[in-house]
C-alpha positions, 0 to 999 in steps of 0.5 A: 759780555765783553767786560766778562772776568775771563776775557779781562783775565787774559788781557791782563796775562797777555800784556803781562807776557807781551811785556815779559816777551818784549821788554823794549815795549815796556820800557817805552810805556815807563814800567820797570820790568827788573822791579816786577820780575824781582817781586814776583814767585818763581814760577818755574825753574828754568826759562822756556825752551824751544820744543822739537819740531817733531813735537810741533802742530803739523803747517796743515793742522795749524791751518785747519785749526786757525780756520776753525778757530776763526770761523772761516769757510775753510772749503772755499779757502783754505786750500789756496791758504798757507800757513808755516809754523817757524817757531813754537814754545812750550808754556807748560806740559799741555800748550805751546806757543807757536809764531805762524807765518800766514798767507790767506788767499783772500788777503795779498800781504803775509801776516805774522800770527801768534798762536796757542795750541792746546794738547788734546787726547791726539792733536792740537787744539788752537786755543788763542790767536792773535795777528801781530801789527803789520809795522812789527820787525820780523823776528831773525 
């Protein structure tokens, strides 16, 4: 069922983070960040840091695991897709955050996705994508 308690869980993290992430956004949608961010626990110490990129999912694994996590036919086109990762950050000891610049054969622009890798026993999982909006600014 859509309306199902984990995906409404992730909706309401995911736009708490998107507006955290981008606080130009919410102060177009008239939410004052300030005040929230003072009323809410420290969770952590210190903001997130950039992981090395030694750490980070390999271009080809993160590939193969958008097409997994998608369910596309990665045998019929993956091989002419692309997919570079330019930055990832950890969220916590076991999932990083990477932003993907993507370049599917069967689609003529590139897409910026957004992506989240889980740790598992010797890889990274894709747990969670999203394509950002095609009128976005890319990042610097």
């Amino acid at each position: 069922m859509i309306l199902d308690l984990r995906f409404l869980a992730g909706v309401a993290v995911g736009t708490t983070l998107g507006f955290l992430i981008n606080p130009e956004a919410a102060e177009k949608a008239g939410i004052d960040i300030q005040s929230i961010k003072r009323t809410m626990p420290v969770i952590g110490s210190s903001p997130a840091e950039p992981v090395k990129q030694a750490d980070w999912p390999t271009n080809e694994h993160a590939k193969r695991e958008l097409f997994r996590f998608a369910m596309w036919d990665f045998e019929t086109f993956g091989p002419k897709s692309e997919i570079l990762i330019t930055r990832c950050f950890s969220i916590d000891q076991l999932s990083l955050a990477c932003e993907m610049r993507v370049k599917l054969s069967w689609i003529s622009e590139e897409r910026t996705v957004e992506g989240v890798f889980q740790s598992s026993a010797h890889s990274w999982n894709l747990i969670a994508a999203k394509a950002l909006s095609r009128n976005a600014p890319t990042g610097s």
